[in-house]
C-alpha positions in Angstrom: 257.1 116.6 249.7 257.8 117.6 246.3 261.0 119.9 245.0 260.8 121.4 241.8 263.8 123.4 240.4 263.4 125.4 236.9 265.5 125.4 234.2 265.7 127.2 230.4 265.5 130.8 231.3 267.3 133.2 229.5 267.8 136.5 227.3 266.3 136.6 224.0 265.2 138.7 221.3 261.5 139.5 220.6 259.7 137.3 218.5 262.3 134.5 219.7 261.0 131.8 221.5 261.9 129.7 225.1 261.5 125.9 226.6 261.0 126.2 230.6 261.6 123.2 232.3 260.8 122.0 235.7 262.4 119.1 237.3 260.2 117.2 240.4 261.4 115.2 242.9 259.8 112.7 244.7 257.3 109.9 243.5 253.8 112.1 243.8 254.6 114.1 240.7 252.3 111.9 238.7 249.4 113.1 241.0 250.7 116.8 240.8 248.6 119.0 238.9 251.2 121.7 237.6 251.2 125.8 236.7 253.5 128.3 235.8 253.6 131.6 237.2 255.5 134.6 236.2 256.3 137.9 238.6 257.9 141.0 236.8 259.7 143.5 238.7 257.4 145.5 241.0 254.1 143.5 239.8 252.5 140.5 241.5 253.2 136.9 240.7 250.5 135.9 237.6 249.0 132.6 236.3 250.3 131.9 232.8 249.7 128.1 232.2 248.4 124.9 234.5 248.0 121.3 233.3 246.0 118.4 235.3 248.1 115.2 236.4 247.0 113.4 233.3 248.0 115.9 231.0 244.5 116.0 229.8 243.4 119.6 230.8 245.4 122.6 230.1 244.5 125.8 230.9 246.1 129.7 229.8 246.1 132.7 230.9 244.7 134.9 227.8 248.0 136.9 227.9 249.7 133.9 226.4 247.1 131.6 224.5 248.1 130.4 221.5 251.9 131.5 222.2 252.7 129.4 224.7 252.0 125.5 225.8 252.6 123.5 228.7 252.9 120.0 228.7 254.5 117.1 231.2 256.0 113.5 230.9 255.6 112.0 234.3 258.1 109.0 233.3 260.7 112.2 233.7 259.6 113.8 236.3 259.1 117.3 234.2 256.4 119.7 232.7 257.5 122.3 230.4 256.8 125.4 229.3 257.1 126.0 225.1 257.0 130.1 224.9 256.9 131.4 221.1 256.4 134.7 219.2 257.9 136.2 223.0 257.2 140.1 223.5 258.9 142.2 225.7 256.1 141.7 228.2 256.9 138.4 228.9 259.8 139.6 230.8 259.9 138.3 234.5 260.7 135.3 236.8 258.9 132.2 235.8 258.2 129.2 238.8 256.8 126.3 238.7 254.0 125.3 241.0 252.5 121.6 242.1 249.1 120.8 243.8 248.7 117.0 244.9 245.5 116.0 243.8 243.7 112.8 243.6 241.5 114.8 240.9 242.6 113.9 238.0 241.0 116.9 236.1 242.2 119.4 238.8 243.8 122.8 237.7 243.6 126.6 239.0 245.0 129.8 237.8 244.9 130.8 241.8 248.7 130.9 243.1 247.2 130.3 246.6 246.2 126.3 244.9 249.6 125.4 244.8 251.0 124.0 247.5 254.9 123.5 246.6 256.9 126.5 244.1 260.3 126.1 242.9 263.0 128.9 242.7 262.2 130.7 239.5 263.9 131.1 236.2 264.6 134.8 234.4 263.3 135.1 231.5 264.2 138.4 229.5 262.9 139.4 226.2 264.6 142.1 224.2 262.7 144.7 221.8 
């Protein structure tokens, strides 16, 4: 089993920027590949960024390349979520998503991957 609770949502002006945390219980988080997701209101739940258990493969959705970057320290338990240059688009609930994997490569953009979500954090970005 693996908990994972978000943290570092907020309201903030366009062009401003956000650091997402997510906090994992449990001592598989090392073998946990890792993605964030975001839902806005009435919209389905999208991949925005996914990172391998060794930290060696990240992946983006194109929505967000080269604004935001995941990365994770697995002596803390965490992977984090570094949003810059935000736009009003970026407005929704992020989670944070785990797959146990012995791969350690693994990553998908597919929601239906992860096998444990935490309880999402609002992010709102004013124009």
């Amino acid at each position: 089993q693996v908990q994972l609770v978000e943290s570092g949502g907020g309201l903030v002006q366009a062009g401003g920027f956000l650091r997402l945390s997510c906090a994992a219980s449990g001592r598989t988080f090392s073998r946990s590949a890792m993605g964030w997701f975001r839902q806005a209101p009435g919209k389905e739940r999208d991949f925005v960024a996914a990172i391998s258990w060794s930290g060696g493969t990240t992946y983006y959705a194109d929505s967000v390349k080269g604004r935001f970057s995941i990365s994770r320290d697995n002596a803390k338990n965490t992977v984090y979520l570094q949003m810059n240059s935000l736009k009003p688009e970026d407005t929704a609930v992020y989670y944070c998503a785990a797959h146990l994997t012995y791969v350690r490569s693994w990553y998908s953009s597919s929601a239906s991957s992860y096998d444990y979500w935490g309880q999402g954090t609002q992010v709102t970005v004013s124009s």
